[in-house]
N, C-alpha and C positions, 0 to 999 in steps of 0.2 A: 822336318827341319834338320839340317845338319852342319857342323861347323866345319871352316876349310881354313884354315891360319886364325887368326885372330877375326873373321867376319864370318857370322853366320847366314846362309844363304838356304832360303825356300825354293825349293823345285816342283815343276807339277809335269805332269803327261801332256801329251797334245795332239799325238796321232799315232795311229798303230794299224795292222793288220796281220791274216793269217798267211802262210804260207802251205803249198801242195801235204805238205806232211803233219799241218796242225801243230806247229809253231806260232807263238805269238809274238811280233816285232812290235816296237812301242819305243817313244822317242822322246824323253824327257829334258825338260830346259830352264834355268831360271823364271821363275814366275813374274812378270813382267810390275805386277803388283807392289814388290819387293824393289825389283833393281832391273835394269835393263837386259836384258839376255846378253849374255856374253859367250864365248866359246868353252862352255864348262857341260855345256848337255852331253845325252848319251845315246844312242840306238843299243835296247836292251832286244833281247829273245827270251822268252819263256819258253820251252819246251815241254813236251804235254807229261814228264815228270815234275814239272814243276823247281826244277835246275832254272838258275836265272844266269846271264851270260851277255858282258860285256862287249859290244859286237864292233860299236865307232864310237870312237871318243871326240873330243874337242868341236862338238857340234852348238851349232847358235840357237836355231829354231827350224827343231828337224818337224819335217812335215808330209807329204805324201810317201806311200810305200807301196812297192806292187813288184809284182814278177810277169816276165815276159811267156810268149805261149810255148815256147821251148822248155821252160821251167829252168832255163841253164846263166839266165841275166834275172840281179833285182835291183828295181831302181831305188834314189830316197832323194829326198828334195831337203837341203840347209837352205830355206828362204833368202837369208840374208848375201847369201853366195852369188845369188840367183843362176845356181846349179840345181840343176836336177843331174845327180850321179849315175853313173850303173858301176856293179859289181859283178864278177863271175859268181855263181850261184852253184852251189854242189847243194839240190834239194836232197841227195841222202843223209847228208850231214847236217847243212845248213851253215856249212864254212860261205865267209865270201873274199875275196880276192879282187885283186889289178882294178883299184880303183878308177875311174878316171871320167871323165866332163862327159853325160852324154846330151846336153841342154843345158844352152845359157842364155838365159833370155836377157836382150839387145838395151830392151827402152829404158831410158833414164826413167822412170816412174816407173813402178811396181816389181814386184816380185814376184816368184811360183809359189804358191801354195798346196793345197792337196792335189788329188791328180786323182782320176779314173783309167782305166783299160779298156778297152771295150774289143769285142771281137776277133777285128783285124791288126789286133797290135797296136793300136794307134793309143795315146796319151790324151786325155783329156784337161788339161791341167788351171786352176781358177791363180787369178792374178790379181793379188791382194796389191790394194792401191789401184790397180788397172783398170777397172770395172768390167772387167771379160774371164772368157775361158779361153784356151788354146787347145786346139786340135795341132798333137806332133806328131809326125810319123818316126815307124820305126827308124828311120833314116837321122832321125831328131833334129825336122825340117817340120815350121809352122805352114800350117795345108789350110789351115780353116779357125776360124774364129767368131763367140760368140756375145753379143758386146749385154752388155748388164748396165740398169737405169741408176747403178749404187758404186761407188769406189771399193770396200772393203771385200771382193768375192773371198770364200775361201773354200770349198771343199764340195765336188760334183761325185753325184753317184747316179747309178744308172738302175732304173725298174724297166725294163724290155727297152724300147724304144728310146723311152723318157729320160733326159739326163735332169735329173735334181741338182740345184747347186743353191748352195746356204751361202749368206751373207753375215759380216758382222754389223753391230751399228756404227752408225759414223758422225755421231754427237759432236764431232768440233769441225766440220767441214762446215768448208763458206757458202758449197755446194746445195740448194734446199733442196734439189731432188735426192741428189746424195742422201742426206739426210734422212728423208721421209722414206726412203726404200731400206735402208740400210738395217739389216735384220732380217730382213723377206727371204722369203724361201720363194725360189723363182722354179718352173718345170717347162724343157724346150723337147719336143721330138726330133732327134737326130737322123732318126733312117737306121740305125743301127745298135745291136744289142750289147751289151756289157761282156768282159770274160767273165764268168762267173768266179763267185767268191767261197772261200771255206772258211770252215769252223775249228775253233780252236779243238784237239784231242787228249783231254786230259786221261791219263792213265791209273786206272785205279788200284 
């Protein structure tokens, strides 16, 4: 908990990941429990001394992270935006630079949520509200798409083949299939493998 003017506001995490050099990125936001998310979240880094470092500020409901197979672009996703970003990427550092739109998705309903990589660069990314996932290309042009029995998709990961994507529940839709799926953890074979992931390097 911590106090900003005269209102005290609860924040919680909600998505993170590593980067090529064992960095941890993580994106904290109003807890929706509390108050509505507003533009007061943060994209943190931990680096593997354990230095913490204020990376983007005035973010809503930061969500998917990844870097491209160049190592030289990292994406992040502010749901509310319904941007998915990229930034220039210095993995020696882990500076990032020249913000700008690399994914806006179009439909009046939904928004990006988390996001996978997979192999050939391409973006997997679930569409909270949507009931799907998207397949982007680097180009950050939808190529393919994968439709889900639930509204709430948020977050696809990849075991070989297999893209896993979680859902949340969706308790107040009028929707009953909505409803009864919403939670499920759904698993679709794509034809193709994940970029692989790292591990945080903490330094002792």
């Amino acid at each position: 908990m911590r106090s900003i003017g005269s209102s005290s506001l609860s924040m919680r995490f909600n998505d993170g990941a590593v980067d090529s050099h064992g960095r941890f990125w993580a994106g904290a936001m109003n807890d929706p429990k509390v108050q509505n998310p507003i533009d007061e979240g943060v994209l943190f880094r931990l680096d593997p001394d354990l230095k913490l470092h204020r990376m983007i500020e005035m973010v809503s409901i930061p969500n998917g992270i990844g870097w491209n197979h160049k190592d030289d672009t990292m994406f992040f996703t502010d749901s509310p935006t319904k941007n998915i970003y990229a930034f220039d990427f210095d993995a020696s550092t882990g500076a990032i630079s020249n913000k700008r739109v690399f994914f806006h998705y179009e439909d009046e309903v939904g928004v990006p949520d988390g996001f996978a990589i997979d192999e050939e660069g391409y973006l997997w990314s679930a569409v909270y509200y949507g009931s799907k996932v998207i397949r982007i290309s680097p180009e950050g042009k939808v190529v393919g798409e994968i439709s889900l029995p639930t509204h709430h998709i948020t977050c696809p990961v990849f075991i070989g083949e297999d893209l896993f994507i979680t859902s949340a529940a969706d308790s107040d839709s009028d929707d009953g299939q909505s409803r009864k799926y919403g939670g499920d953890l759904f698993k679709v074979n794509v034809g193709v493998k994940g970029k692989p992931k790292h591990n945080f390097k903490l330094v002792h």
